[in-house]
N, C-alpha and C positions, 0 to 999 in steps of 0.2 A: 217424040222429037220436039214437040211444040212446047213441052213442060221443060224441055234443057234449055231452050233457046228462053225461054223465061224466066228462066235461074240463074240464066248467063247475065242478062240483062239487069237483075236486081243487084247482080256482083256487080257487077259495070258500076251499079249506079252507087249503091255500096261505098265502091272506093271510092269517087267522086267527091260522094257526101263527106267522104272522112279526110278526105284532101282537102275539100275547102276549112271544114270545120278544122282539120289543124293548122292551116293559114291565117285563122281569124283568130288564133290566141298566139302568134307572135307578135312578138314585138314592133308597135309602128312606128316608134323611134330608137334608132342607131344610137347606140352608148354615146363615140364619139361625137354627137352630134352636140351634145350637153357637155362636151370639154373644149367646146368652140366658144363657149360663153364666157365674158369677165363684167364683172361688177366696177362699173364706174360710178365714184364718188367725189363731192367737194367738202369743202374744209367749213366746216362756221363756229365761230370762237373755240376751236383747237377741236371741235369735234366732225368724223367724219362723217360725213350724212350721204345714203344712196342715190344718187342724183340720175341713175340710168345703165341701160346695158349696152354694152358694145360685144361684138362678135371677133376672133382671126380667122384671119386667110394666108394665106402663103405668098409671099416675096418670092420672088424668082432672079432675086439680085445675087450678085456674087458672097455678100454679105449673110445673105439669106434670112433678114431679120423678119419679123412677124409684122403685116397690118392691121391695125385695129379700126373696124366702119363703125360706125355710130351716127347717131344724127346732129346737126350743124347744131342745132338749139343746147346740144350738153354743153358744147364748147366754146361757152359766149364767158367764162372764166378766166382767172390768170392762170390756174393751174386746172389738171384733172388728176384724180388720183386711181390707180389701177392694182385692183386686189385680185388675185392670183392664188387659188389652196396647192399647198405642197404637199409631197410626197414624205412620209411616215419616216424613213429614217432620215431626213432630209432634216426633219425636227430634232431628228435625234444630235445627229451631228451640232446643230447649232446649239443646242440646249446643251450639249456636254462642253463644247465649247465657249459658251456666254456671250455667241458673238447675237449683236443687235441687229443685223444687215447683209447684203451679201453685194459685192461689183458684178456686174455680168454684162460684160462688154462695153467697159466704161458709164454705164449704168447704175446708179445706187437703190437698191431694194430696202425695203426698212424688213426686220423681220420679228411679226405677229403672233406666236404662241402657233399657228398652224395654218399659216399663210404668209402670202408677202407683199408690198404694199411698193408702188412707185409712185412719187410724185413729178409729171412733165405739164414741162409750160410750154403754153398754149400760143404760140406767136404764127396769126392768121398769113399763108403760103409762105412761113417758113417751116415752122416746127409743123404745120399739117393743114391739108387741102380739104377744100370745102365747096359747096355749091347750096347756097343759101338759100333760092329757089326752090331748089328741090328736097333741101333739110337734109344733104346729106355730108360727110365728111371720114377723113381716114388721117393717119398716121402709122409712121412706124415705130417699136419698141425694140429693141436688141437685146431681147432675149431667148436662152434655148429651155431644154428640158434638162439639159444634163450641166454639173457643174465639176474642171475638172482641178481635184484636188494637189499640195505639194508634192503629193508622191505618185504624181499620173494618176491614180485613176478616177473613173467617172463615178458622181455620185448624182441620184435624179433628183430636180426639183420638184418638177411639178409634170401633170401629164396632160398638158393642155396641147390642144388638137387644132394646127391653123387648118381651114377651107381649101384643098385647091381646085385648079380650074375645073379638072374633068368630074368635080362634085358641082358644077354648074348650070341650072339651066336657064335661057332665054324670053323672054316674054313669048318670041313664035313660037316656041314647044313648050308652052303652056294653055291651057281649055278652059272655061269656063266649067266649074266646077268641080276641080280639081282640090282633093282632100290633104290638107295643109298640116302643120303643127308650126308654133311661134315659141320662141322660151326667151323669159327676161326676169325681172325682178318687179313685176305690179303694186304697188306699197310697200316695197321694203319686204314684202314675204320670202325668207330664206337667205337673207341679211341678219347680222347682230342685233341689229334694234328689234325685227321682227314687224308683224303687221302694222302700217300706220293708218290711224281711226283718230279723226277729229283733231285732226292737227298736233298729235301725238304718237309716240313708238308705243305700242302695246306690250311687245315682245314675245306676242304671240306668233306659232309656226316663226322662230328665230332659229336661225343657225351660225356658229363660230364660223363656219368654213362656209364662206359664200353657198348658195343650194337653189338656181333657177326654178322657176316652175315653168310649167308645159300647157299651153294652149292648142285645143283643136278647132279646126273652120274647114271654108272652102273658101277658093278663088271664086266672088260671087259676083263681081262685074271687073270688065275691063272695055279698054278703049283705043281703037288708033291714034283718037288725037289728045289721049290725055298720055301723060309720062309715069302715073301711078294707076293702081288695082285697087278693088278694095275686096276686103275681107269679111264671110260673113262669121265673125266673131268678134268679141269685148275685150279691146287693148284698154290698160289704163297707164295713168302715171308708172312710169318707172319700165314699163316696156318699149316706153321711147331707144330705137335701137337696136330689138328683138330682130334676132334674125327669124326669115319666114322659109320653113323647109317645105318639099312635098312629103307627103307619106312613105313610107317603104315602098318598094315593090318586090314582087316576086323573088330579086337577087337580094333582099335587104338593102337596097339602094336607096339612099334620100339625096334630095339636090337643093341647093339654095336657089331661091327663085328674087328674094327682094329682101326688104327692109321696115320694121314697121316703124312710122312717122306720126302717128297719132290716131284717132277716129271723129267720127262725124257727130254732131248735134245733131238737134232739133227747138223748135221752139217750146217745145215741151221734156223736151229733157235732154241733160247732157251727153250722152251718150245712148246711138241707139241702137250702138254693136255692129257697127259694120267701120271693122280697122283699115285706117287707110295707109296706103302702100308703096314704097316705091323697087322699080324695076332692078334688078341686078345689072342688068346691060348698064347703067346709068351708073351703078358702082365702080364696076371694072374701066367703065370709062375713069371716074376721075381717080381711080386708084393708080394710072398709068401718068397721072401728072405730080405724083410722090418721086421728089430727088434722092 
């Protein structure tokens, strides 16, 4: 009796073991999570250069155009430019037709070999809302996924993926050290140009079709009387923007929690890896002063 009951017990534990163990080789970030991303870029002498990522979320306007958050400091430009990868016959379509562009909702996209490219100017609370304190900022774009042709039907653009609410969490349902993932573009890695080294495009890890990369941390301080967290991980240039998710859970669940806005020095070094952050609450606020 006493050898079943200890046979029973190693089953037990058995499964257990093999339930975490197949827990721990899924996936900690959500696909969609990586089509929430666009590459913000500026112009200098007719070349487009990566100047930062911006994230969407969902509009809940009648309209139901897309918001793009980013931070106040991209947008100190006349223009920003918003590169977007498309969908495969998307390309086809226009490459059989030799069209340069596409209108989408009175909108003009320029179109890129295997992307699409918008230029919007920047006219401080009009064309897009800001909070310069806290480095953060939004706008809207009026674009969808689908575009519909002269003979009705749909044809897809792209499969970008806005944020909504119920993907959202608060600073109060957030712990201190709680395991993060951030995605942007850190030097231009998985941009055209490719890695920037020494005040030059390498073109190393380059990609035609925009391609984020993925950082992990945790939530490693936070404060009542500050309005940002900080992160213990190494944001650099070009993550300015990065949205900051939690981990999966259990249901494959990830939630936006903030924004990355830069990281900290030291007197001994630039960076000492702890990204600093701002709250989502602080988002949703100034997303609700978007006309």
């Amino acid at each position: 009796m006493q050898m079943k009951k200890i046979k029973i017990l190693i089953l037990i534990l058995s499964s257990v073991f093999f339930i975490q163990a197949k827990s721990q080789t899924k996936s900690y970030l959500p696909e969609q999570r990586l089509r929430t991303v666009v590459l913000l870029e500026k112009k200098l002498d007719s070349v487009y250069i990566p100047h930062g990522t911006g994230f969407l979320m969902l509009s809940y306007d009648e309209n139901k155009p897309l918001v793009i958050v980013t931070n106040e400091h991209i947008l100190r430009n006349k223009y920003i430019y918003i590169t977007v990868p498309v969908d495969s016959m998307f390309i086809k379509y226009m490459n059989e037709n030799n069209f340069k562009g596409i209108t989408m909702r009175n909108q003009e996209w320029e179109f890129i070999g295997n992307k699409i490219r918008l230029q919007y100017e920047l006219i401080p609370d009009s064309t897009f809302v800001y909070n310069k304190e806290l480095d953060i900022a939004a706008f809207k774009i009026n674009m969808g996924n689908s575009y519909e042709l002269d003979d009705s039907t749909e044809l897809q653009i792209s499969n970008v993926s806005g944020i909504g609410v119920t993907a959202v969490k608060y600073k109060k349902d957030i712990q201190l050290g709680t395991e993060i993932f951030f995605i942007g573009f850190p030097f231009a890695i998985g941009t055209e140009h490719g890695w920037a080294y020494n005040g030059s495009f390498t073109k190393l890890f380059s990609e035609s079709i925009p391609t984020p990369l993925v950082r992990r941390g945790i939530v490693a301080w936070s404060s009542s009387n500050y309005d940002l967290f900080l992160l213990d991980a190494f944001s650099y240039n070009g993550n300015s923007g990065s949205p900051v998710f939690t981990q999966s859970d259990m249901q494959n669940k990830s939630y936006l929690i903030g924004i990355v806005a830069g990281h900290l020095p030291s007197d001994k070094s630039d960076n000492v890896g702890l990204a600093r952050c701002i709250w989502v609450d602080h988002i949703m606020e100034l997303i609700k002063k978007l006309k």
